[in-house]
TORKOL-4160 file (C-alpha; in steps of 0.2 Angstrom, whole numbers, padded with zeros to 4 digits, m for minus):
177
<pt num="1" X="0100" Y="0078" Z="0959"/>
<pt num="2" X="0111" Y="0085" Z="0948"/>
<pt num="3" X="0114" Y="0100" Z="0960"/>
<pt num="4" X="0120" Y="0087" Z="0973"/>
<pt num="5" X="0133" Y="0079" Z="0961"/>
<pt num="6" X="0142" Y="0099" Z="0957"/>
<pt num="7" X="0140" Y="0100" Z="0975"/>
<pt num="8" X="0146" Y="0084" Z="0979"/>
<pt num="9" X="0162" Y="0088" Z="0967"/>
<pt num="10" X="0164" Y="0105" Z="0974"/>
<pt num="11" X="0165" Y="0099" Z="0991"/>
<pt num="12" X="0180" Y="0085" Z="0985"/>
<pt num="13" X="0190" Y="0096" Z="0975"/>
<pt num="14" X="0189" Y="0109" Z="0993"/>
<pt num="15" X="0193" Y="0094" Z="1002"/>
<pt num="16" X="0210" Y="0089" Z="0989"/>
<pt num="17" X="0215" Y="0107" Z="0990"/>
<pt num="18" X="0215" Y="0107" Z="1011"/>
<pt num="19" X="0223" Y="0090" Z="1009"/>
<pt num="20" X="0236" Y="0096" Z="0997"/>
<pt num="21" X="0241" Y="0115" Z="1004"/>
<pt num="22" X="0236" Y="0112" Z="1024"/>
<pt num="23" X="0240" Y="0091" Z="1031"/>
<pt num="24" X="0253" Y="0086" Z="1015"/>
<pt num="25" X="0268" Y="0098" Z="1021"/>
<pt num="26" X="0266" Y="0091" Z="1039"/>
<pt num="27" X="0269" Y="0073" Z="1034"/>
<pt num="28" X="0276" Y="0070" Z="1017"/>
<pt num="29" X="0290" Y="0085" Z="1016"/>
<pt num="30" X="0308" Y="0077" Z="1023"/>
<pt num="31" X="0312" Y="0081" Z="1040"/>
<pt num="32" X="0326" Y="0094" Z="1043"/>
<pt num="33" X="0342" Y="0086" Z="1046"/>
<pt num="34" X="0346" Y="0086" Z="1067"/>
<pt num="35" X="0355" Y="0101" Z="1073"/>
<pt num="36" X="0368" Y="0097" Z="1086"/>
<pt num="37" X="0376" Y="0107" Z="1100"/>
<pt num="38" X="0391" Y="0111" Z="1102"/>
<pt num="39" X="0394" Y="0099" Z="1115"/>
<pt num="40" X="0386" Y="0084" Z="1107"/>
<pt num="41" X="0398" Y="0086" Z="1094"/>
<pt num="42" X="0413" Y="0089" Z="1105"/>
<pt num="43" X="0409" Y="0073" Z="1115"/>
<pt num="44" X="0405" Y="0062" Z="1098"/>
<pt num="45" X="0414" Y="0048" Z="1095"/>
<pt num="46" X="0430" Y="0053" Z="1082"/>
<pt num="47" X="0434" Y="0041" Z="1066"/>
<pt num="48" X="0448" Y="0031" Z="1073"/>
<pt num="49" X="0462" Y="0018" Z="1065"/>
<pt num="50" X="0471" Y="0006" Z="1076"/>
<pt num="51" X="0488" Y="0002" Z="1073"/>
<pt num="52" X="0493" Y="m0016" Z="1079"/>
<pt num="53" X="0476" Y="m0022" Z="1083"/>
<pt num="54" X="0469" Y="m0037" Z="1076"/>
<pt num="55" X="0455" Y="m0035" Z="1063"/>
<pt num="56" X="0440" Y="m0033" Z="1072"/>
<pt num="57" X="0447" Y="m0022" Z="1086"/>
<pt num="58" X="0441" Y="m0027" Z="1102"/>
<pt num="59" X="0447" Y="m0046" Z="1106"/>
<pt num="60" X="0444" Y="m0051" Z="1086"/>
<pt num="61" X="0457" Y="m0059" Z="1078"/>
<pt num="62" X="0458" Y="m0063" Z="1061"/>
<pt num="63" X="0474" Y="m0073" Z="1063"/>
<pt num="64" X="0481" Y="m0082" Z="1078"/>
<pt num="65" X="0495" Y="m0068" Z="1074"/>
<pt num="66" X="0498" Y="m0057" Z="1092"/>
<pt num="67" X="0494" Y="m0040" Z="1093"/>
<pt num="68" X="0506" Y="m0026" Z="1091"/>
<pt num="69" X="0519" Y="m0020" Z="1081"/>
<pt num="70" X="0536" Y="m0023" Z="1086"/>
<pt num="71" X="0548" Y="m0009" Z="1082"/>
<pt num="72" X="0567" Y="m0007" Z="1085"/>
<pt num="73" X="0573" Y="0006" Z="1094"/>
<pt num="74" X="0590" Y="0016" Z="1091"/>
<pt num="75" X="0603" Y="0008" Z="1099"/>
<pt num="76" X="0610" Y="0014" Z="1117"/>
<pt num="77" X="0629" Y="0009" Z="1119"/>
<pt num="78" X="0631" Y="m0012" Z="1111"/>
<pt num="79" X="0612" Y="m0017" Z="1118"/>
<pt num="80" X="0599" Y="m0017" Z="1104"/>
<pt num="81" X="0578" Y="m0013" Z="1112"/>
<pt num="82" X="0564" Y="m0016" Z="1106"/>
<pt num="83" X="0547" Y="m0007" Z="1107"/>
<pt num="84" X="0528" Y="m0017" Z="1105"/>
<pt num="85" X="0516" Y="m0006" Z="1105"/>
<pt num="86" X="0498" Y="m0005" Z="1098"/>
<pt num="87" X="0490" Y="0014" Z="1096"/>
<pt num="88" X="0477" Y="0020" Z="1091"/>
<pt num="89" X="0472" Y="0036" Z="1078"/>
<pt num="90" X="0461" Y="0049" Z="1080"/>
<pt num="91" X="0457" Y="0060" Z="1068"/>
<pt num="92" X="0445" Y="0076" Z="1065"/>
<pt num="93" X="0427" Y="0076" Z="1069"/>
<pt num="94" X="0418" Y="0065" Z="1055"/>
<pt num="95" X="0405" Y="0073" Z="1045"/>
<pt num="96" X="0390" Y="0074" Z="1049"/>
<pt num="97" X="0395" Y="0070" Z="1068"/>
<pt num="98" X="0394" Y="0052" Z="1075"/>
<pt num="99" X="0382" Y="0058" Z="1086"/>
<pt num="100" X="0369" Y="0046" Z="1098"/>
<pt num="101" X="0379" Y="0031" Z="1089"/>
<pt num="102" X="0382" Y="0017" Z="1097"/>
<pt num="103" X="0398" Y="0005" Z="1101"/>
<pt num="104" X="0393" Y="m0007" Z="1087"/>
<pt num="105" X="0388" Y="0007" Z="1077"/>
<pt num="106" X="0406" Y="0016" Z="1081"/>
<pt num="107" X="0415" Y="0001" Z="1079"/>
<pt num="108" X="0407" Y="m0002" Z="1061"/>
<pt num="109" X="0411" Y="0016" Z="1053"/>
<pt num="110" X="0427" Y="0014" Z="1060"/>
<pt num="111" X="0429" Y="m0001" Z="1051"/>
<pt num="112" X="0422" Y="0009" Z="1035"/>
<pt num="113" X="0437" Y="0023" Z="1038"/>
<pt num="114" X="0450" Y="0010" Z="1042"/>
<pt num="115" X="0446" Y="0005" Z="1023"/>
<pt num="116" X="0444" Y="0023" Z="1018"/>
<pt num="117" X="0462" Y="0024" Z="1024"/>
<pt num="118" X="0469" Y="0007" Z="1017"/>
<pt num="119" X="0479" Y="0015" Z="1001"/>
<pt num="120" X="0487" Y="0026" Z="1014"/>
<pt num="121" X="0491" Y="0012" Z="1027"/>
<pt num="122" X="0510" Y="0010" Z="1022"/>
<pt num="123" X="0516" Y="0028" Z="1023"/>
<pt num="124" X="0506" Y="0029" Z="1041"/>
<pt num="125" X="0518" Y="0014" Z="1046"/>
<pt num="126" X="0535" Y="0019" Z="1039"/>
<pt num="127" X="0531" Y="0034" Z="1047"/>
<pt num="128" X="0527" Y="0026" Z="1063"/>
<pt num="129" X="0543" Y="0015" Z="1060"/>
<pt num="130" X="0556" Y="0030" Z="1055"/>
<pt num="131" X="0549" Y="0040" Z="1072"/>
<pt num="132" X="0548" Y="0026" Z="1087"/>
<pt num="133" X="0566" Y="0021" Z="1078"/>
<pt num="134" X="0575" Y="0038" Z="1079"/>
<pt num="135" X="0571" Y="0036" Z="1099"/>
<pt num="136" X="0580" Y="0028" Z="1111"/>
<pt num="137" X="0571" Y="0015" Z="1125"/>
<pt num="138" X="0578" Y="0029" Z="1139"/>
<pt num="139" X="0570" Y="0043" Z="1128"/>
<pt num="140" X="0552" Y="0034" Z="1124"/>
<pt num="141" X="0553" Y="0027" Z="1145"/>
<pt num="142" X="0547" Y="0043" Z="1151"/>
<pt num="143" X="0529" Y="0049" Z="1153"/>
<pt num="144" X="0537" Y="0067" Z="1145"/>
<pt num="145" X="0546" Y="0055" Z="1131"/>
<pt num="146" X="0530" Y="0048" Z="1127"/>
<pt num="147" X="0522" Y="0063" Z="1123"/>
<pt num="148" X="0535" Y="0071" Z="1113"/>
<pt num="149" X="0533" Y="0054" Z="1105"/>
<pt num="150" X="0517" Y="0057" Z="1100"/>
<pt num="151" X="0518" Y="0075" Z="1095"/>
<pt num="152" X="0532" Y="0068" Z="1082"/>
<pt num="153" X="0521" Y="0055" Z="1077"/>
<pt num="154" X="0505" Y="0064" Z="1072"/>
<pt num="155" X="0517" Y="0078" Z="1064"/>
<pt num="156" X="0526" Y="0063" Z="1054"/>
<pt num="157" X="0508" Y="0055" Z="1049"/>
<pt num="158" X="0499" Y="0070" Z="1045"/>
<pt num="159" X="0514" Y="0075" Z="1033"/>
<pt num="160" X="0510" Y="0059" Z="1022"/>
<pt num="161" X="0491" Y="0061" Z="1024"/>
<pt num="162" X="0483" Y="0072" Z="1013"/>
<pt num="163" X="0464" Y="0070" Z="1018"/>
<pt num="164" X="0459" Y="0066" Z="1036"/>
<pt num="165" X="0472" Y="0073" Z="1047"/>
<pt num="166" X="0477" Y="0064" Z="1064"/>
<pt num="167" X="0473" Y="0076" Z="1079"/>
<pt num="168" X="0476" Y="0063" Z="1097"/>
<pt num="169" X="0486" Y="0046" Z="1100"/>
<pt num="170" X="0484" Y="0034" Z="1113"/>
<pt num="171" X="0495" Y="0021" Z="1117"/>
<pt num="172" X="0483" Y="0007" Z="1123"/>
<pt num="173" X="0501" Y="m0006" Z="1126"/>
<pt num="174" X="0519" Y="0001" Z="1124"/>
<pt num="175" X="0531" Y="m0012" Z="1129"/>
<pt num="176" X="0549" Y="m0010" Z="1131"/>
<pt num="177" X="0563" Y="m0024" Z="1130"/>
């Protein structure tokens, strides 16, 4: 009887030392973080800031403020013009990559970045404000004007911004009066 017992013991402390060196890495080590393609990443949604949007960005509204920002433009002769536009930002891939998120997903680090950014938010707006105002409305009226516009704003943002850098913007309205 006290043969079975060692043998007994034996035979749990084999068991413990299978359990600890042969099933516990399988199930108890963390998982590797994901490794993404190229392409995953390349098509992953971007940290994005919009500019003239209501908070909440799609059809939210905080206030019963409009959308848009309205913007002088340099004058053309005696007539002074107006711009309204609302754009949006988008910056540099986010790390780790917003990959497999989804829209409310997007829309909630977005929000998270927006506030990353607030500290930043008025020297993004005089910039926007010194550039769309330099143009006149026959300059910004072309598709060609447009993008010019846009390569001067990015150039004028990124020069405040220290951190993220700005790399597209789209125009989702861009009104002239």
């Amino acid at each position: 009887m006290f043969k079975d017992k060692k043998i007994l013991a034996g035979g749990a402390v084999l068991f413990a030392a299978a359990f600890w060196f042969y099933i516990k890495p399988n199930y108890m080590d963390p998982k590797p973080p994901p490794i993404y393609t190229a392409e995953q990443i390349a098509s992953a949604p971007r940290p994005t800031l919009f500019i003239g949007k209501a908070a909440g960005g799609h059809g939210g509204k905080a206030s019963n403020a409009p959308d848009g920002i309205v913007l002088n433009l340099k004058p053309s002769g005696t007539t002074q013009r107006y711009v309204k536009v609302i754009m949006a930002l988008e910056f540099g891939p986010a790390t780790p990559p917003w990959v497999g998120l989804s829209t409310d997903q997007v829309a909630a680090k977005n929000a998270e970045f927006a506030h990353h950014l607030e500290p930043e938010m008025h020297k993004i707006l005089d910039a926007i404000a010194n550039v769309i105002g330099s143009h006149t409305a026959e300059e910004v009226s072309t598709v060609e004007g447009k993008e010019k516009l846009k390569e001067e704003l990015i150039e004028a943002i990124n020069h405040h911004l220290h951190g993220e850098k700005v790399q597209k913007i789209y125009f989702e309205t861009f009104i002239v009066q």
